[in-house]
C-alpha positions in Angstrom: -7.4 -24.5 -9.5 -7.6 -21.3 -7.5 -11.6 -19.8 -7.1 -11.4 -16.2 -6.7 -13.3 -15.4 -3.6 -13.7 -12.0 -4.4 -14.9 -9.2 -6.8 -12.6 -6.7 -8.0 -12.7 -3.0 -5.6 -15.3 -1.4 -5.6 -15.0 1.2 -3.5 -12.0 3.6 -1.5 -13.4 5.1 1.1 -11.6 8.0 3.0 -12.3 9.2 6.4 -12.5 12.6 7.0 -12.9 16.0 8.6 -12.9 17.9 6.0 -16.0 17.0 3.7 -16.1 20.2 1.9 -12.6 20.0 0.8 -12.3 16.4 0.1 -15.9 17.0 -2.4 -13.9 20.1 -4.0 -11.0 18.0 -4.4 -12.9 14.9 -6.1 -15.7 16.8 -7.6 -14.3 20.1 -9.1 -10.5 18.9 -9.6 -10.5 15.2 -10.7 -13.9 15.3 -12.1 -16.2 12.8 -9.8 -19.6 12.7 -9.5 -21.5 12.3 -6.9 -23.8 8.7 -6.5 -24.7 8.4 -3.1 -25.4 10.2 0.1 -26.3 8.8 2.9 -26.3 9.2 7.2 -26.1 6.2 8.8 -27.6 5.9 12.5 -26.8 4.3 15.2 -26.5 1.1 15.9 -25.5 0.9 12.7 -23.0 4.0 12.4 -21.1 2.9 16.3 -20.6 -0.9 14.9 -19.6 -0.6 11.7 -17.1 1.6 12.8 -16.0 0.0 16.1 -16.6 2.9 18.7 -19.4 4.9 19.5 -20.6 8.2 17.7 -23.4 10.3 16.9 -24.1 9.0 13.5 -21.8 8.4 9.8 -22.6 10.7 7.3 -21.3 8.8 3.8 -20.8 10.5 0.0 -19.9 7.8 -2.7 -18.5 9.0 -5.9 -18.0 7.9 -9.2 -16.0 8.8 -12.6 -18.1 7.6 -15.9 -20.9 6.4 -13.6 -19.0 2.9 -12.8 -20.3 0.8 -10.4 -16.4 -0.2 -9.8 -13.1 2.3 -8.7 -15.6 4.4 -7.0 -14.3 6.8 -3.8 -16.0 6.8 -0.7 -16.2 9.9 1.9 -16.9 9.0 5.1 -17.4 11.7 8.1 -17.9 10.3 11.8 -20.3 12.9 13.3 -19.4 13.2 16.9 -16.8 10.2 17.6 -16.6 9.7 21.5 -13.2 8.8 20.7 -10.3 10.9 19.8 -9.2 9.9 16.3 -5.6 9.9 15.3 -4.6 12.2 12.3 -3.0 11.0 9.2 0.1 13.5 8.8 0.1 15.5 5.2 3.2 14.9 4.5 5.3 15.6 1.1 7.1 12.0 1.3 5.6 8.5 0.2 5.4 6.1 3.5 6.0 2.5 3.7 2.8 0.6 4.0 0.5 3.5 2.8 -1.9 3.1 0.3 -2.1 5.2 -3.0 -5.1 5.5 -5.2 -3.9 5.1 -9.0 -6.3 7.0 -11.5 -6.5 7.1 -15.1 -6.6 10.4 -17.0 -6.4 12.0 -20.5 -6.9 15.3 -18.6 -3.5 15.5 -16.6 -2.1 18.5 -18.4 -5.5 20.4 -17.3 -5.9 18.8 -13.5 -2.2 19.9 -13.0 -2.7 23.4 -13.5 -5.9 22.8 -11.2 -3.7 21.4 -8.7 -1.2 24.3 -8.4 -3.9 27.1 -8.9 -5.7 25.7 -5.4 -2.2 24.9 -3.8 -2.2 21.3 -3.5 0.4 19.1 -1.4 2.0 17.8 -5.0 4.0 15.3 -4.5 6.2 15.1 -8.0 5.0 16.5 -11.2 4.4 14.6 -14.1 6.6 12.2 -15.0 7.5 9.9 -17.8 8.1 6.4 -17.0 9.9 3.7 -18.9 7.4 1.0 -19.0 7.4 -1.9 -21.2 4.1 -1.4 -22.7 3.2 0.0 -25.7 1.6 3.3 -24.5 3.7 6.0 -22.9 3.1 6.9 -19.6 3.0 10.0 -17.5 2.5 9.8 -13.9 2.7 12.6 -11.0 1.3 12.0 -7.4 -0.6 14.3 -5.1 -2.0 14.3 -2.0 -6.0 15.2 -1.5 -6.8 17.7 1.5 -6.8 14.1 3.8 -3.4 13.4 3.3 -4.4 10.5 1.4 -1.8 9.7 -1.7 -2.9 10.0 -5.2 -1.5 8.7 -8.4 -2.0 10.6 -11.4 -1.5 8.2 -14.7 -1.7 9.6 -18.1 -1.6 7.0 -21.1 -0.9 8.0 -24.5 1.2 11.2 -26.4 2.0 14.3 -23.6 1.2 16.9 -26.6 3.1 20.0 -25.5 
C-alpha cells in the first residue's frame, strides 16, 4: 500500500527582478490577492537560498483565499552572485514548468493580455478532451518568462 508522503502544492514561487510587474501581472490581470509579505534576513535569506545576499523580500498570493495553488514572488535583495536569466521566449522548452490555472474569465483576461502586450504564447484554444466539459486553453508567459496555462471549462459564449 503506497502512503503519500506528501501534501498536495501549495505554493509556486517565482524569482524575480521585476516585482512590480510580476504583482501587475498576478494582481491586476489574473486576479490574485495578496496574503503575505514578508523580508527575510540573513542567516536566514543567504541559506535558504544557497549564496549570500542582502536579505529575501517574499509576496505570497492567492485566488479565492486558498491555502493551496497559491504563487509565490520571491526578490533576492543584493545577491553577491550573478544570477542567470531565464530567456522570454515565444516557444515551450523541454523540462520547463508551466503553471495551469482555472478560469471562467478567459475571454476578459485575454483582452487584458493583449491590451498590456504580453509574450502570448497561443490564443485560446479548444481541445478534444474526453471529459464532459469543453475546454479552452491558451498559454502566456508572465513578465519572468515563466509559462502560464490558461484553462477555461465550460461553453466559450461568443
Amino acid at each position: 500500500m503506497n502512503k503519500n508522503l506528501t501534501q498536495p502544492i501549495s505554493r509556486t514561487t517565482i524569482f524575480t527582478e521585476k516585482i512590480e510587474e510580476s504583482l501587475f501581472f498576478w494582481k491586476n490581470l489574473l486576479g490574485f490577492n495578496i496574503i503575505i509579505e514578508a523580508s527575510i534576513p540573513n542567516p536566514g535569506a543567504s541559506q535558504i537560498v544557497g549564496f549570500g545576499c542582502e536579505s529575501l523580500n517574499v509576496t505570497v498570493l492567492s485566488s479565492n483565499n486558498s491555502s493551496i495553488g497559491n504563487i509565490g514572488l520571491a526578490e533576492i535583495i543584493k545577491p553577491h552572485i550573478t544570477l542567470d536569466k531565464k530567456p522570454n521566449t515565444n516557444n515551450i522548452i523541454f523540462g520547463e514548468t508551466c503553471i495551469v490555472i482555472r478560469t471562467d474569465n478567459l475571454r476578459h483576461i485575454l483582452k487584458s493580455l493583449q491590451k498590456f502586450k504580453l509574450n502570448i504564447i497561443s490564443l485560446p484554444t479548444k481541445l478534444e478532451l474526453p471529459i464532459d466539459d469543453e475546454v479552452w486553453e491558451m498559454f502566456v508567459r508572465d513578465p519572468n518568462g515563466v509559462l502560464v496555462n490558461l484553462s477555461h471549462h465550460g461553453e466559450w459564449k461568443k
